[in-house]
C-alpha positions in Angstrom: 3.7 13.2 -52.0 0.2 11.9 -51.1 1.4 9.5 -49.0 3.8 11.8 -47.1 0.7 14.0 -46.6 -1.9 10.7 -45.7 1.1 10.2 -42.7 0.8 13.5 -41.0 -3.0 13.1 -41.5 -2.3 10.2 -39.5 0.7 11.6 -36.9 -1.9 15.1 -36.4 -4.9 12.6 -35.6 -3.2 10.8 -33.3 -1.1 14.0 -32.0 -4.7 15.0 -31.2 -6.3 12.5 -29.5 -3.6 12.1 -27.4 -2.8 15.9 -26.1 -6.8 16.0 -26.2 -7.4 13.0 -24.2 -4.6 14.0 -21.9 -6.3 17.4 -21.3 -9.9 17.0 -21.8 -10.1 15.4 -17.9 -9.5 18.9 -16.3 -12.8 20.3 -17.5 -14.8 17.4 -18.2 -17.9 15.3 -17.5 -17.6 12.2 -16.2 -19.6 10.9 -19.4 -17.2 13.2 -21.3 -14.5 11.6 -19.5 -15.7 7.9 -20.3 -16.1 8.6 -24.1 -12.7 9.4 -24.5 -11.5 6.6 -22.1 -13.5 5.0 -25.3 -11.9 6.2 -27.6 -8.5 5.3 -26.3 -9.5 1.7 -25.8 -10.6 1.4 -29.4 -6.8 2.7 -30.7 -5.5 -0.4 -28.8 -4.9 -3.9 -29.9 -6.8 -6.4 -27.3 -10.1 -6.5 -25.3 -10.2 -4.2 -22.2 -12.7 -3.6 -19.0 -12.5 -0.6 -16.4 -14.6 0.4 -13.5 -14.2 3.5 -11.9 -16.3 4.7 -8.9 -15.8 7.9 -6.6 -16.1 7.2 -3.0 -17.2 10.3 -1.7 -19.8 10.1 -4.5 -20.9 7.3 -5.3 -23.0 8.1 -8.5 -19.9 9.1 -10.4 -18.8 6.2 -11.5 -17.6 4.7 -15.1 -18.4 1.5 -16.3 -16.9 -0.3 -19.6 -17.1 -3.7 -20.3 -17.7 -4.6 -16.4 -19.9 -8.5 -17.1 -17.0 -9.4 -19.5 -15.2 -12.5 -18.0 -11.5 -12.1 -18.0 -8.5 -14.9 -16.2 -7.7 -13.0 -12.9 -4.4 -13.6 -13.0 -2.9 -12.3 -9.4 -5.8 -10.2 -8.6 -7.3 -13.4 -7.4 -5.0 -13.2 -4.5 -7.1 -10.0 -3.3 -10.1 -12.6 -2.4 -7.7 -14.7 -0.9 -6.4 -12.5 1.5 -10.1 -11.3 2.7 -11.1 -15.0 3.4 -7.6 -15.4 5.2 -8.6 -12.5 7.4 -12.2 -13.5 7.5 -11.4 -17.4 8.9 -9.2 -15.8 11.3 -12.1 -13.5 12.8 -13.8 -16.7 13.3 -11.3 -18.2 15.4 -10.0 -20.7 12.8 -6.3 -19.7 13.7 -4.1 -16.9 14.3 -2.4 -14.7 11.8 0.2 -15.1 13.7 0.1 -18.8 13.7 2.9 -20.4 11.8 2.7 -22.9 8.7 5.1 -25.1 6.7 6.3 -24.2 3.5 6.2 -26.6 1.1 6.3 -26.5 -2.5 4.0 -29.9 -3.3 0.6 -29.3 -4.2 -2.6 -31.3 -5.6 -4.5 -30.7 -8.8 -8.0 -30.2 -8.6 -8.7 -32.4 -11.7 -7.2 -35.9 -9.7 -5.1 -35.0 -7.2 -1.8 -35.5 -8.7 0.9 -33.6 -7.0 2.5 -30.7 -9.4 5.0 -27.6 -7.7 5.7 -24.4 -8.6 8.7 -23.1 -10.5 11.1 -20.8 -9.4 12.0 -19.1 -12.5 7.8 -18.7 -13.2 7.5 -16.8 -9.7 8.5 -13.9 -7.9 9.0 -13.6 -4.0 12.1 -16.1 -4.8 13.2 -15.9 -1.0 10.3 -18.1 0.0 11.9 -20.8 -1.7 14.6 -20.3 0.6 12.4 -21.6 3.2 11.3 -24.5 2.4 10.5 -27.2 4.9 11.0 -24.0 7.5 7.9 -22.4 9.3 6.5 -18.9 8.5 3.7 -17.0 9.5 0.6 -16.2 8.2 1.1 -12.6 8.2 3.9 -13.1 6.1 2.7 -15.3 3.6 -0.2 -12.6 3.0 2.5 -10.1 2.4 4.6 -11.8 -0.1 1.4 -13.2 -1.3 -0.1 -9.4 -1.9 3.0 -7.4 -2.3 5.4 -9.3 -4.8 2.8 -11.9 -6.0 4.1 -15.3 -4.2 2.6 -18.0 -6.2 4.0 -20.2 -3.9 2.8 -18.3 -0.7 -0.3 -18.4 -2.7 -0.7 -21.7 -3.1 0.4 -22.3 0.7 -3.0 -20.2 1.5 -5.0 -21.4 -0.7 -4.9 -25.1 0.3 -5.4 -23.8 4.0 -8.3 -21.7 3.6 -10.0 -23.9 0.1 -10.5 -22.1 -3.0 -14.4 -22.9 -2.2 -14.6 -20.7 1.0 -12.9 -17.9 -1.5 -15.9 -17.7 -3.8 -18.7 -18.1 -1.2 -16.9 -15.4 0.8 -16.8 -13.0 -2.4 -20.3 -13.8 -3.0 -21.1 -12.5 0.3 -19.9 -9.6 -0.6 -21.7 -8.9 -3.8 -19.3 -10.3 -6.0 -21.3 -12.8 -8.1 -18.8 -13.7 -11.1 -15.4 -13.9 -9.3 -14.4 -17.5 -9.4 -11.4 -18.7 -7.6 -11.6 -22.9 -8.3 -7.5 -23.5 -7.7 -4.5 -22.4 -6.8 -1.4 -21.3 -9.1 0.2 -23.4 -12.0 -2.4 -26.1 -11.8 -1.7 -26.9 -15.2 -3.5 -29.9 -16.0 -6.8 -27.7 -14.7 -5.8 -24.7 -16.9 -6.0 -27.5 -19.9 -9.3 -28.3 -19.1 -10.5 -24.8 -19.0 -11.1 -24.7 -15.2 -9.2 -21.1 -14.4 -9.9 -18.2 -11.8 -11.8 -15.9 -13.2 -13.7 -12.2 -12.5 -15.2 -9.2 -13.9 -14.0 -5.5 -13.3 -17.6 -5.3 -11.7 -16.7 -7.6 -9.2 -13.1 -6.1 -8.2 -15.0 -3.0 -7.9 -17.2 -4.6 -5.5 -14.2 -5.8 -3.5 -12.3 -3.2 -3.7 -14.8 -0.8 -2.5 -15.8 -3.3 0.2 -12.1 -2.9 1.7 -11.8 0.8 1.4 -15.2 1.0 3.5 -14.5 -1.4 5.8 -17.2 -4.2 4.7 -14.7 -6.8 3.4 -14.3 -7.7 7.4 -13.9 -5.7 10.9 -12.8 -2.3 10.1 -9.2 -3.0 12.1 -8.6 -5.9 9.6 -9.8 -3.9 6.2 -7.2 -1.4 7.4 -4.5 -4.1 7.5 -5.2 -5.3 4.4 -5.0 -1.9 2.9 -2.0 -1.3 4.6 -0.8 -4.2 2.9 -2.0 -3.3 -0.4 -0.1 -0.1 -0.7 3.3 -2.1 -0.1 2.6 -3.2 -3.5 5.9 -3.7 -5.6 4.5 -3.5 -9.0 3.6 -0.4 -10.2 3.9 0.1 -13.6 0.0 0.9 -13.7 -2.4 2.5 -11.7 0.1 4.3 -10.0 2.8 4.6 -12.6 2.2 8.8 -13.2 0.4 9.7 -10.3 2.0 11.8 -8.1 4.1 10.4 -4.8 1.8 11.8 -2.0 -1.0 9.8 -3.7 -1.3 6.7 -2.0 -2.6 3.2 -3.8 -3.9 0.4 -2.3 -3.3 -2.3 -5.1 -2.8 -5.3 -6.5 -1.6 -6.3 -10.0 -2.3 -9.5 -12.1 -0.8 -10.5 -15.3 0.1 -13.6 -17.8 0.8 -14.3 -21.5 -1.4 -11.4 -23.4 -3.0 -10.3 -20.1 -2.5 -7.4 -17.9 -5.2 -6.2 -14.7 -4.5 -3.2 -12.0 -7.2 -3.1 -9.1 -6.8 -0.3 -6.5 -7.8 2.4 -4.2 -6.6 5.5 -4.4 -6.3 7.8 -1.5 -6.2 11.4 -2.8 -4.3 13.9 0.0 -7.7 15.8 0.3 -9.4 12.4 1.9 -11.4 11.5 -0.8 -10.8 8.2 -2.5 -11.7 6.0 -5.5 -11.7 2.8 -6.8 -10.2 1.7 -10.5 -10.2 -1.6 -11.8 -8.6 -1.8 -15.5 -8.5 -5.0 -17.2 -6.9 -6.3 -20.2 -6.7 -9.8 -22.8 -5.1 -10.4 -25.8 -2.8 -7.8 -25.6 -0.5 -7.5 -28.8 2.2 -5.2 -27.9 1.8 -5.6 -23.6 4.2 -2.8 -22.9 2.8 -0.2 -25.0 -0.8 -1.3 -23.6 0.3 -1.2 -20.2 1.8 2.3 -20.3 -1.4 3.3 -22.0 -3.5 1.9 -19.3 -1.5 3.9 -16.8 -2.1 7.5 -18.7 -5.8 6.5 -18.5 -5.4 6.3 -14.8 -3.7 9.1 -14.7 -6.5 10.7 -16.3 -9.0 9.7 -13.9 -6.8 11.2 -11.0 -7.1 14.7 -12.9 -10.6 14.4 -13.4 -10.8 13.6 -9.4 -8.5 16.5 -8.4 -10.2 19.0 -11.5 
């Protein structure tokens, strides 16, 4: 009997903090707001960081865990693209310029030659290509919008990781590191691994949706990019579908990241980074992280 009473204890306790934390955003604080974003964090099973800032208003903002270091996964691909579109404003070549694509690539620990596998990618068709020409433009977009590896990889060597970081640090981003490309594994064994903080996507993020992260003609492009994003079992997952959402996801063994903008119908926008490590159960962690999101939309339309 005590038992079956110490398991409703526990079903009406968690009953509650979820209709609560569900409901609390429609009349809340924005430090009310990041408590219980708190609170939900400490219910799950791995290490997570979020950054939330309002666009028209730029104090309202939530930080949580922002310094922490965390593998970038995909979202590293976000940097790419801006350096892309930033050695292009310089005259270095054309978007619409044309490259090889070729799946043989060198490690940055001794320049042995490793390639990407099929079955470990998505944006399959580009294998297709191989040895066949392609533009830029489209290797940005299967880069961004079903997470190439191998278009990735194709960039990266063209542009150098290096440029990457010194371009993010231009920006304000002072802890995003992008050393390689995708699948290096014999640098992932020695520790050397893209890396970044929410604090940093923020910066990046917000940098694109005002039209710092290059001209104001190529920040729109890569937003419009963005929001042809394929995965969206986060940020966007129970928004509404008039809300827009510049994204991009990242995601490996035990770790899941979403970094947006959202474009509310009203005008207004924010920014949301959530990130997330040792994940034990990554579905139900994932579908958690998208009610938080969700949450932050009602607090932005409240």
């Amino acid at each position: 009997m005590q038992n079956r009473k110490n398991q409703l204890l526990i079903f009406f306790t968690l009953l509650y903090l979820f209709t609560g934390y569900r409901s609390i955003a429609q009349h809340t604080t924005v430090e009310d707001l990041k408590s219980v974003i708190d609170k939900k964090f400490e219910l799950l099973e791995g290490d997570f960081a979020l950054a939330f800032i309002n666009l028209s208003d730029t104090n309202q903002k939530i930080l949580i865990n922002v310094d922490e270091k965390f593998h970038a996964a995909s979202t590293m691909k976000t940097p790419v693209m801006i350096e892309i579109f930033d050695q292009a404003a310089q005259g270095k070549f054309k978007l619409t310029d044309s490259l090889t694509v070729k799946n043989e690539f060198k490690s940055i620990v001794d320049g042995s030659a490793y390639s990407m596998d099929i079955n470990e990618d998505s944006g399959e068709a580009l294998y297709k290509l191989i040895g066949k020409k392609v533009t830029i433009n489209d290797l940005i977009y299967d880069m961004i919008t079903v997470s190439s590896n191998l278009a990735t990889n194709i960039l990266i060597e063209m542009v150098d990781a290096k440029n990457v970081t010194k371009k993010m640090r231009t920006l304000g981003a002072q802890n995003i590191d992008v050393l390689r490309g995708v699948e290096d594994i014999k640098a992932y064994k020695k520790g050397l691994s893209n890396s970044t903080t929410a604090k940093d996507l923020m910066i990046i993020m917000e940098a694109v949706a005002t039209g710092k992260a290059g001209s104001k003609k190529d920040c729109q492009q890569m937003i419009a990019i963005l929001k042809d994003q394929k995965f969206n079992d986060m940020i966007p997952k129970y928004l509404p579908k008039n809300v827009q959402i510049a994204h991009k996801t990242g995601s490996i063994t035990g770790v899941h990241h979403d970094s947006g903008i959202i474009f509310l119908p009203d005008g207004r926008a924010y920014v949301l980074i959530i990130l997330s490590k040792n994940l034990k159960d990554f579905d139900k962690a994932t579908d958690d992280m998208a009610i938080i999101s969700k949450e932050i939309y009602n607090f932005m339309i409240q």
